[in-house]
LONUNU-504755 format. One line per 2 residues: number of its first residue (from 0); for each residue x, y, z of C-alpha. Coordinates in steps of 0.25 Angstrom, whole numbers, plus 5000, padded with zeros to 4 digits. Example, Ala and Ser with C-alpha at 12.3 -4.5 7.8 and 13.67 -1.06 7.14 Angstrom:
0) 5049:4982:5031; 5055:4996:5029
END
This chain:
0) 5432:4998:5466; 5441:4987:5460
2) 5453:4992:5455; 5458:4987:5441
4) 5468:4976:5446; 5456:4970:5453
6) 5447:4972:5441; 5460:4965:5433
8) 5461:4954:5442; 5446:4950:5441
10) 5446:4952:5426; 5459:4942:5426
12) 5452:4933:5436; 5440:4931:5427
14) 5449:4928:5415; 5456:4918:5420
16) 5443:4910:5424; 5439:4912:5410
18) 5451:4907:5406; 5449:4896:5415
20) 5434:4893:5412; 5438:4893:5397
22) 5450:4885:5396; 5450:4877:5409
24) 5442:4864:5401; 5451:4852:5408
26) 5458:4853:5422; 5471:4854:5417
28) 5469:4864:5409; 5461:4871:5420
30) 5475:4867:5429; 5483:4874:5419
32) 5476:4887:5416; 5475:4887:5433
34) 5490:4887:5432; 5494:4896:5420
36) 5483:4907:5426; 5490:4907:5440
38) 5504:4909:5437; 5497:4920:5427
40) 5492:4925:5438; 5492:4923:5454
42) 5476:4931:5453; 5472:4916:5446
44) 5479:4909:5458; 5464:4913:5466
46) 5455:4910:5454; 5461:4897:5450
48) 5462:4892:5466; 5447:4893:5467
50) 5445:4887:5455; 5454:4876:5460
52) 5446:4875:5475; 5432:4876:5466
54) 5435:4863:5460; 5442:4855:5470
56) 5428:4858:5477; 5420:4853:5465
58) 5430:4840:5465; 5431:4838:5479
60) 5414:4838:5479; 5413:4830:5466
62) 5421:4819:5474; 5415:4818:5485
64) 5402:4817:5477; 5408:4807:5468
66) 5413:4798:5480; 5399:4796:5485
68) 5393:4794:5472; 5406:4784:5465
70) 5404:4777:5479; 5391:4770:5476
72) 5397:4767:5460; 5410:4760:5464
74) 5401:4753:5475; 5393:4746:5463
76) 5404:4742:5454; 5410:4737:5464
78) 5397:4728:5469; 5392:4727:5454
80) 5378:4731:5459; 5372:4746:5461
82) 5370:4748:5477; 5360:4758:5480
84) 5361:4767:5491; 5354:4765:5503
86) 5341:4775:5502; 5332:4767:5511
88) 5343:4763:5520; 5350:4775:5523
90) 5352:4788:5517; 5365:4792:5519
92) 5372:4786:5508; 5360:4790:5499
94) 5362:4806:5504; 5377:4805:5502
96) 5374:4798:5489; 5365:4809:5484
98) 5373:4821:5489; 5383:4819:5480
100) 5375:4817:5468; 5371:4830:5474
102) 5386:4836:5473; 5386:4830:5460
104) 5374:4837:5454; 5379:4850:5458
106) 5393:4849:5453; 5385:4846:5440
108) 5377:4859:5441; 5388:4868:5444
110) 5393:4877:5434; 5408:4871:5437
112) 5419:4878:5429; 5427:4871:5415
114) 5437:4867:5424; 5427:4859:5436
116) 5422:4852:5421; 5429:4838:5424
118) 5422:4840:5438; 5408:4842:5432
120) 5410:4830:5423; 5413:4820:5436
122) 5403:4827:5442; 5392:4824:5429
124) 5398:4810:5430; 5396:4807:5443
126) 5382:4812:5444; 5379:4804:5432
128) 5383:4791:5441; 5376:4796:5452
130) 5364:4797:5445; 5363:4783:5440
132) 5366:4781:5455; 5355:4787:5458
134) 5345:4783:5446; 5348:4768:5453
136) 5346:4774:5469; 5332:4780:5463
138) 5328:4767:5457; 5330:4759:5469
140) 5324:4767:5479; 5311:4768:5470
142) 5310:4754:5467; 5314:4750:5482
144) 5305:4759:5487; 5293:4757:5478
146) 5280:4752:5486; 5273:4740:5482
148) 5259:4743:5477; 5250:4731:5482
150) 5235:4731:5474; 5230:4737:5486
152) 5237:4750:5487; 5234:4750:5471
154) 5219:4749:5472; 5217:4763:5478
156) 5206:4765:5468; 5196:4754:5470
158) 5191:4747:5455; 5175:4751:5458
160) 5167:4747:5448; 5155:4742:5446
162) 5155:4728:5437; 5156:4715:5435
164) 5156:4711:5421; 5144:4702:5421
166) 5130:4707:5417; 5120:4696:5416
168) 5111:4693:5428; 5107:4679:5433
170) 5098:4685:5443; 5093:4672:5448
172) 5089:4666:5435; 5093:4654:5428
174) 5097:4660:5415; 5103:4646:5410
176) 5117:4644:5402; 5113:4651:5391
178) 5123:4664:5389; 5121:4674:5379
180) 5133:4684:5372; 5129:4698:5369
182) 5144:4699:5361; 5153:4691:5355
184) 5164:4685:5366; 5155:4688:5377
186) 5154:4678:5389; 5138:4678:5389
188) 5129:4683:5399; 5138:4680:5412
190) 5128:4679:5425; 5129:4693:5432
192) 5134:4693:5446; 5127:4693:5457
194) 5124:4708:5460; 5126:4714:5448
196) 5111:4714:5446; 5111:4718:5460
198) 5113:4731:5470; 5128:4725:5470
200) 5138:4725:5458; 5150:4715:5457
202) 5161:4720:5456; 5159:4733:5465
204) 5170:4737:5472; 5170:4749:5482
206) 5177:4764:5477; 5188:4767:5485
208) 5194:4780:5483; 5210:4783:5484
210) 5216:4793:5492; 5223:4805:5487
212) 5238:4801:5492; 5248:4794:5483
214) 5252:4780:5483; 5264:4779:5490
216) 5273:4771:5478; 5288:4773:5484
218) 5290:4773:5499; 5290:4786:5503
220) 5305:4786:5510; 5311:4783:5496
222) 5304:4794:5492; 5315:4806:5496
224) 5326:4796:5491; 5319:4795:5479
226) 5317:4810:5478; 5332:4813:5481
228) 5338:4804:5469; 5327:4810:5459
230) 5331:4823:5463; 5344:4822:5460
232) 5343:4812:5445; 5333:4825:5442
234) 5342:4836:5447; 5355:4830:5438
236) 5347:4828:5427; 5343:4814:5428
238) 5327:4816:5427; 5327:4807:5416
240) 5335:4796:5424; 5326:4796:5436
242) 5313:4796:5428; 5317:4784:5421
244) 5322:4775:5434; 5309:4781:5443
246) 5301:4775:5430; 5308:4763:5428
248) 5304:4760:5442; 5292:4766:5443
250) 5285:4760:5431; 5288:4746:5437
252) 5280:4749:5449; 5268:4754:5441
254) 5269:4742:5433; 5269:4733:5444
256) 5256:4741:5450; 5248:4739:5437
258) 5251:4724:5439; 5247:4725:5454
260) 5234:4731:5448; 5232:4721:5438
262) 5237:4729:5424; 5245:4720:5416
264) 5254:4723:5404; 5245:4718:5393
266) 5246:4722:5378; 5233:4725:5370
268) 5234:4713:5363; 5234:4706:5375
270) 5222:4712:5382; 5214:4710:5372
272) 5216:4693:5373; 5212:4694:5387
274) 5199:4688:5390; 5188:4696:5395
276) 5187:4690:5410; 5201:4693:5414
278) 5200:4708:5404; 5188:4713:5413
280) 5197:4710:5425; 5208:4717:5417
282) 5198:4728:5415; 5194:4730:5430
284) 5209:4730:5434; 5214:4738:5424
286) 5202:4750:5428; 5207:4748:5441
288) 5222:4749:5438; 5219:4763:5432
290) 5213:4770:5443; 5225:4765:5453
292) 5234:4767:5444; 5230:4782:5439
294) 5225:4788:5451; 5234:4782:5462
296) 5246:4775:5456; 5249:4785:5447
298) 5249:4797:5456; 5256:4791:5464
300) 5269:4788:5456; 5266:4803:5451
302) 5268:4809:5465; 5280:4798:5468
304) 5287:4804:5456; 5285:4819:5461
306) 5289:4815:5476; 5302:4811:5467
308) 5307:4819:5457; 5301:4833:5465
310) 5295:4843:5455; 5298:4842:5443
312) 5286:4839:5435; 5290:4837:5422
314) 5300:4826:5428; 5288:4821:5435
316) 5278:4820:5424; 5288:4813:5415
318) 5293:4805:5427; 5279:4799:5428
320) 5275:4798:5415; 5287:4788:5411
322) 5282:4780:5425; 5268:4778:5422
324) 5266:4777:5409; 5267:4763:5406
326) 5257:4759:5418; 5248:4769:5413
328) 5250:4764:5399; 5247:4750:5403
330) 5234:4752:5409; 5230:4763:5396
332) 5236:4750:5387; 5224:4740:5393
334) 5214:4750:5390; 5218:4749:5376
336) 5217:4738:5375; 5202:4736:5380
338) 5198:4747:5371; 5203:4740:5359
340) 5200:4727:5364; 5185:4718:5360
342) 5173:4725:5366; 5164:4717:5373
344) 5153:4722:5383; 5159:4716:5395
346) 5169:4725:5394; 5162:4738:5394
348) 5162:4739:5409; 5176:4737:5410
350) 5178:4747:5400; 5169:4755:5406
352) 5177:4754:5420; 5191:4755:5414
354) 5185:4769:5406; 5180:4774:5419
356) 5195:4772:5427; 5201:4778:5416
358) 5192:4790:5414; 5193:4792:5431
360) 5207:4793:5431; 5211:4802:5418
362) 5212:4815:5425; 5221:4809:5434
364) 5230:4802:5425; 5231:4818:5416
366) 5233:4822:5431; 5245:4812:5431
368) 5251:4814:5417; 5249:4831:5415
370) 5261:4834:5406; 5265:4831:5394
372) 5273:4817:5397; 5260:4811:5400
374) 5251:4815:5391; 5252:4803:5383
376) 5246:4793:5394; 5234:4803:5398
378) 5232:4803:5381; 5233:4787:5382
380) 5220:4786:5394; 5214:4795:5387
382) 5213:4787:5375; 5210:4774:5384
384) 5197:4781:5390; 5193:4786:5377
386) 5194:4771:5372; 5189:4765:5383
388) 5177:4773:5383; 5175:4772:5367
390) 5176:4755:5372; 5165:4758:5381
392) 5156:4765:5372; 5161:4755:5360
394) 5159:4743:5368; 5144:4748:5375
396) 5140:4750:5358; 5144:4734:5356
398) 5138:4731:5367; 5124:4737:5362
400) 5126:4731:5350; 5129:4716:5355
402) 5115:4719:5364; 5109:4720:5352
404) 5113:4711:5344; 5115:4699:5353
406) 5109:4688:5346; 5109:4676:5356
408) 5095:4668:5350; 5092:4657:5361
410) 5079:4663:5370; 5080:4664:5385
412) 5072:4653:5391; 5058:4657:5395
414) 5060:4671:5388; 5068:4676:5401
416) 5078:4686:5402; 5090:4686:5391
418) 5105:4684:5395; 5105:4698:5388
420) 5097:4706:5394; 5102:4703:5408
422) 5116:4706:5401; 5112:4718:5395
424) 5104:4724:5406; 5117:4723:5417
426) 5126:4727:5407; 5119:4739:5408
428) 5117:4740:5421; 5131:4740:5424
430) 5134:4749:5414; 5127:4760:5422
432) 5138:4759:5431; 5146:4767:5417
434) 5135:4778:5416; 5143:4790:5418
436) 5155:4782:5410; 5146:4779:5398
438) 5137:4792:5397; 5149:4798:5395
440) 5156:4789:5385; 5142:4786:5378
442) 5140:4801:5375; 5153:4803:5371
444) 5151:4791:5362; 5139:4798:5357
446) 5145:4811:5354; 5156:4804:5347
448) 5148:4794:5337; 5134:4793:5332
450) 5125:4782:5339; 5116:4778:5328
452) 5117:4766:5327; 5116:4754:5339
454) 5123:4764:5348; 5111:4774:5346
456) 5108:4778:5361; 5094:4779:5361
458) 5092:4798:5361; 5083:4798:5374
460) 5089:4813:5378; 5087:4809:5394
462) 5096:4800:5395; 5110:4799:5395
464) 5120:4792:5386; 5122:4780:5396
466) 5105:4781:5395; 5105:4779:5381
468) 5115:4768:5381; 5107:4759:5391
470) 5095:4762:5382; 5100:4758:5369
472) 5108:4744:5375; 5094:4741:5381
474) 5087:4743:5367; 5096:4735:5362
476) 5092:4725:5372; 5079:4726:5371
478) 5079:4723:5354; 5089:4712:5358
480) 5078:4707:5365; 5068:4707:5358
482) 5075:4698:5345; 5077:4689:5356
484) 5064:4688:5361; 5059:4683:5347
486) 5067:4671:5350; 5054:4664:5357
488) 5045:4660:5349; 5033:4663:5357
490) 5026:4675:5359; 5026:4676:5373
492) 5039:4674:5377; 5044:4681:5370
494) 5039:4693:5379; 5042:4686:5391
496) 5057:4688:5386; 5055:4703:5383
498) 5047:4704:5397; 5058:4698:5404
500) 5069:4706:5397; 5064:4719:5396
502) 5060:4718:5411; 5074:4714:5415
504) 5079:4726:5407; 5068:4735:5413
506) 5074:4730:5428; 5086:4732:5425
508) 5085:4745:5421; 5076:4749:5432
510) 5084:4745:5442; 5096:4750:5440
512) 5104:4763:5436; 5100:4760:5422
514) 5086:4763:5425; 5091:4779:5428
516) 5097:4779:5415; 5085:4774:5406
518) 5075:4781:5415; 5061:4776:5421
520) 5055:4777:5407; 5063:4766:5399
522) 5059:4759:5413; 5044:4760:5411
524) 5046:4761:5395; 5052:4747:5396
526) 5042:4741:5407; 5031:4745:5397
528) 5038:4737:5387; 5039:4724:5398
530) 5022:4725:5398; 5020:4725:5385
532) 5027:4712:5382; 5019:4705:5394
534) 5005:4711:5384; 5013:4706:5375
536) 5016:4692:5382; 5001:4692:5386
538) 4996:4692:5371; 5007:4682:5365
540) 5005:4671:5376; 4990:4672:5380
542) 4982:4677:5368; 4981:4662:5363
544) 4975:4658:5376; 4965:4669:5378
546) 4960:4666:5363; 4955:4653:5370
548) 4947:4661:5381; 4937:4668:5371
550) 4923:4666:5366; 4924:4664:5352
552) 4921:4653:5345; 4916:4645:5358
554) 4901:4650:5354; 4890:4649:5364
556) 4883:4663:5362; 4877:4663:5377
558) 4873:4648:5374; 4880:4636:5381
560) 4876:4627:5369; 4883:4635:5360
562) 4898:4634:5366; 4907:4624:5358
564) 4914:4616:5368; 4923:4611:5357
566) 4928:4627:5356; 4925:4627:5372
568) 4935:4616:5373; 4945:4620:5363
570) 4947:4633:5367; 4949:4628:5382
572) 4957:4618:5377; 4967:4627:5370
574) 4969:4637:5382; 4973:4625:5389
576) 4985:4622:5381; 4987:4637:5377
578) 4988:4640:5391; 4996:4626:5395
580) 5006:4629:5384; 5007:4645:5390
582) 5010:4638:5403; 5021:4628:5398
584) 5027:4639:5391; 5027:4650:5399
586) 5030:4645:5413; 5043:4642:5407
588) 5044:4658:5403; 5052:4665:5412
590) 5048:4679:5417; 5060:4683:5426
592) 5052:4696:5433; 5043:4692:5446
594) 5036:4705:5443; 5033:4702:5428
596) 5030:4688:5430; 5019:4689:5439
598) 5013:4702:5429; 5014:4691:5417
600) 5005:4681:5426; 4996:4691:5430
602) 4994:4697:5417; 4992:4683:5413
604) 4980:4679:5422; 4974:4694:5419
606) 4974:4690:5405; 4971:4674:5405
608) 4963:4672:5418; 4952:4680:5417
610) 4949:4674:5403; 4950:4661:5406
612) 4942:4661:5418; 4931:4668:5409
614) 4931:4659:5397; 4931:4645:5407
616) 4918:4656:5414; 4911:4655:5400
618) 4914:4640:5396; 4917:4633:5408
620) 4903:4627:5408; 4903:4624:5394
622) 4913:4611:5398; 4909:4607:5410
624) 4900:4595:5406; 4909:4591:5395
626) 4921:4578:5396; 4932:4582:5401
628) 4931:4597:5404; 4944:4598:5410
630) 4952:4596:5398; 4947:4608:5393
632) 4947:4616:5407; 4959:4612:5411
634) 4962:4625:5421; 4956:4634:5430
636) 4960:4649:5429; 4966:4647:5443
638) 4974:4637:5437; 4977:4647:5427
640) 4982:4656:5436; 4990:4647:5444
642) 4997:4642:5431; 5000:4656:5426
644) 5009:4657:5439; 5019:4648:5433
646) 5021:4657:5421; 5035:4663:5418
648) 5043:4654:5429; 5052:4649:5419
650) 5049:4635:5422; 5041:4627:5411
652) 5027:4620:5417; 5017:4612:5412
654) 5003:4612:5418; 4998:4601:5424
656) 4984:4599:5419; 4974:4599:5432
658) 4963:4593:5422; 4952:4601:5428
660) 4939:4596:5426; 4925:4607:5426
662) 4922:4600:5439; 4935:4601:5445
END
């Protein structure tokens, strides 16, 4: 049990270190008190000693520390420059350095009585310096040690897709110098490249897929020195510091990567002056920047920051935020830009693409931005997909409409195949290559709006809303067509045209993955359509030649005597020049189709033959003893037949008269 002295003494004790703790605000009061108290008292002399040995601990410390760290500040006024220690080279200054900074902080954390308060404030000081040293230290070694991103190591996410942004099709045939505009500004009907009407599609490249590792963008042995100097800017309170000189630093680098992959810094404004040749090329890089830049770049300089700043995921997400805001900005800016820009058809597939990169790597940019600081940008691509897919569907409606109302008025020679029909029918094709892209946006757009007008999908409940697109874009076609086919004048060519046409269309769907989306029917529907206009064909061109070929009005009546040779004559006389004229004309008639060319001709003799051969059968006789009876019968059915093969070639003939006489 402690007597009452003893409790005395430690009641004492502990009010002179009140006394001490509540008055002692500058040294020399503290020094005063200290002396008063002790000749008070010699119980003090123990208390006040300690005291004493406590700070002259705390001083002696803070020297040291303060020599290491003062070292490097004199060094640089005295060379006018900011040396840097050596972190590469060798470690031992850099650990001295950082140890104590270490001393320092802790002097700052401790709870250090009134009288250690001109200490703490040295202390507060000093670390104040050392963290500008440091905030220097940490951007050197991250810019020094940054690795050099080539376009190689950026292009771990191979740009695969599918086009190249030309949709006529020469396939061998002279189409002449004529082009034809389907909108305002366009270039025309561009040939097609070879193998895009083919099994092989310019502009193919093959997928390559990425790894699941990080690119490394700091080299790794900087890592730990970087790791050290972040831990001690956060510890002392400098998170702010460090985030900012880790950006400043790290944002240039991401710029400069945006340049290696061909992203420039270009206003709205600015884009939207940019012709469309070096725009599609812009277009094309920019769909390609995204998904290096999002599922590789971007990762990666989030796991850099972690392997810096440690745990602390708030600094983290903050960290990054202010690092990659600007290169993901930029690349949401050009989007911008081409959703508000002139829509043109040529630039759907480029849309099309750049909707696609940006829809693949959405989860993984809300992967990237979780929290609260980066909710803006993920807000930002949303909005960019959702105009970009608005431009799509926008731009695919004008598109219909300039199929529709394209009024180009000169004919296509021979009644061949129009510039745009061949236009129409690849743009299509290579628009399958968006199916999944567009039956999603088209019955989106669908829900959102009501089609009754031009956008009026045709309601066929089998198909689907990519099904429904390519039919109405085709009927579009087809009524564009047929205005144009009243351009000739004659009857006949003008099914030639639409048999050449619809063909084409029918071929084009059939062989390809449209045919899976409009199905068999619209196939055999639309080749039922191709042999009514060769009935069709038939009727316009050969009717006034078989009208020759009949009975009435020659006479005869089972009698010889009773035949008018004048009509006899006449009536041969007029088939000749029916038939010459057909000739003439219709060898320079273009039917593009083998297949249906040789049909035309056969249908022809079935039709023109048999009767010719059986009127010259009846009436032949009836002109043999007249004068000149090979003006009259002037051809053979063989010659016929053999004339008839020169039909639909394209290259205007004349027939040389073999003035056949009856005895010939």
């Amino acid at each position: 049990m402690a007597t009452k002295t003893e409790e005395g003494d430690e009641k004492l004790v502990a009010v002179a270190q009140t006394i001490l703790k509540n008055l002692g605000t500058t040294e020399n009061i503290t020094q005063d008190m200290i002396f008063i108290l002790s000749k008070f008292d010699d119980r003090f002399s123990n208390v006040f000693a300690d005291n004493s040995n406590h700070k002259s601990e705390i001083e002696e410390q803070l020297e040291i520390s303060e020599k290491v760290i003062l070292k490097w500040e004199e060094m640089n006024t005295n060379t006018r420059q900011r040396n840097c220690l050596r972190w590469e080279d060798s470690h031992d200054e850099a650990s001295e350095y950082l140890r104590a900074v270490d001393d320092v902080i802790r002097l700052t954390e401790e709870d250090l009585t009134p009288c250690d308060g001109e200490l703490k404030d040295r202390a507060e000081s000093l670390l104040q310096q050392a963290m500008a040293r440091l905030e220097d230290e940490f951007r050197h070694v991250l810019a020094r040690n940054t690795v050099p991103l080539d376009g190689d190591r950026l292009s771990s996410v191979s740009f695969s897709r599918r086009v190249s942004v030309s949709f006529a099709s020469n396939e061998g045939e002279n189409q002449g110098s004529e082009t034809t505009s389907v909108e305002d500004g366009q270039e025309g009907y561009c040939e097609e490249k070879e193998g895009v009407d083919g099994d092989e599609e310019e502009g193919e490249e093959e997928e390559v897929e990425y790894g699941d590792g990080y690119l490394d963008l700091i080299n790794p042995n900087a890592v730990c020195d970087l790791r050290e100097i972040a831990e001690r800017m956060i510890r002392s309170g400098y998170e702010k510091e460090w985030c900012q000189v880790y950006s400043s630093v790290r944002r240039d680098v991401l710029d400069e990567c945006l340049s290696i992959l061909g992203i420039e810094k270009l206003s709205i404004e600015e884009v939207q002056k940019i012709e469309w040749r070096s725009l599609d090329e812009k277009m094309k890089k920019w769909t390609h920047a995204v998904k290096n830049v999002i599922s590789v770049l971007l990762p990666s300089e989030k796991q850099l920051i972690v392997e810096i700043c440690g745990g602390s995921e708030l600094i983290t997400e903050v960290c990054f935020t202010e690092t990659t805001k600007g290169c993901v900005m930029q690349l949401l800016n050009f989007g911008e830009a081409i959703i508000i820009g002139r829509r043109a058809s040529e630039k759907l597939f480029r849309i099309l693409d750049m909707y696609d990169a940006l829809a693949d790597v959405m989860p993984g940019l809300q992967a990237l931005y979780p929290n609260d600081s980066g909710e803006f940008l993920c807000n930002e691509a949303r909005g960019i997909l959702d105009g970009l897919g608005e431009s799509a569907r926008g731009t695919l409606a004008e598109f219909e409409n300039a199929v529709r109302g394209e009024t180009s008025r000169k004919a296509t020679h021979g009644g061949e195949i129009h510039p745009l029909t061949r236009y129409v029918m690849n743009y299509l094709k290579l628009l399958v290559d968006y199916s999944d892209s567009l039956n999603m946006l088209l019955k989106s757009g669908t829900e959102d709006s009501d089609h009754s007008g031009s956008n009026n999908y045709l309601k066929t409940d089998d198909l689907s809303p990519m099904g429904h697109c390519l039919l109405s874009l085709i009927s579009s076609l087809e009524s564009n067509l047929q205005e144009k086919s009243k351009f000739y004048e004659e009857g006949g060519i003008q099914y030639i045209f639409l048999m050449n046409n619809i063909l084409y269309i029918v071929q084009k769907v059939k062989d390809s993955e449209l045919g899976k989306l409009l199905g068999d029917h619209w196939v055999r529907k639309r080749r039922g359509q191709v042999r009514q206009y060769a009935t069709s064909y038939l009727r316009a061109s050969w009717s006034k030649a078989l009208s020759f070929m009949k009975d009435e009005g020659i006479g005869g009546g089972g009698s010889s005597s009773s035949v008018s040779k004048v009509v006899l004559k006449e009536r041969f006389k007029n088939f000749n020049l029916c038939f010459e004229d057909i000739y003439r004309n219709q060898s320079a008639w273009k039917v593009t189709d083998p297949q249906l060319r040789e049909e035309l001709r056969l249908s022809i003799s079935e039709k023109v033959l048999p009767a010719y051969r059986s009127f010259m059968g009846r009436f032949r006789g009836h002109l043999e003893r007249g004068r000149h009876s090979g003006k009259y019968i002037k051809y053979t059915p063989e010659d016929l037949e053999n004339y008839l093969l020169d039909l639909f070639e394209g290259m205007p003939r004349i027939l040389q008269n073999p003035r056949r006489t009856l005895s010939s």
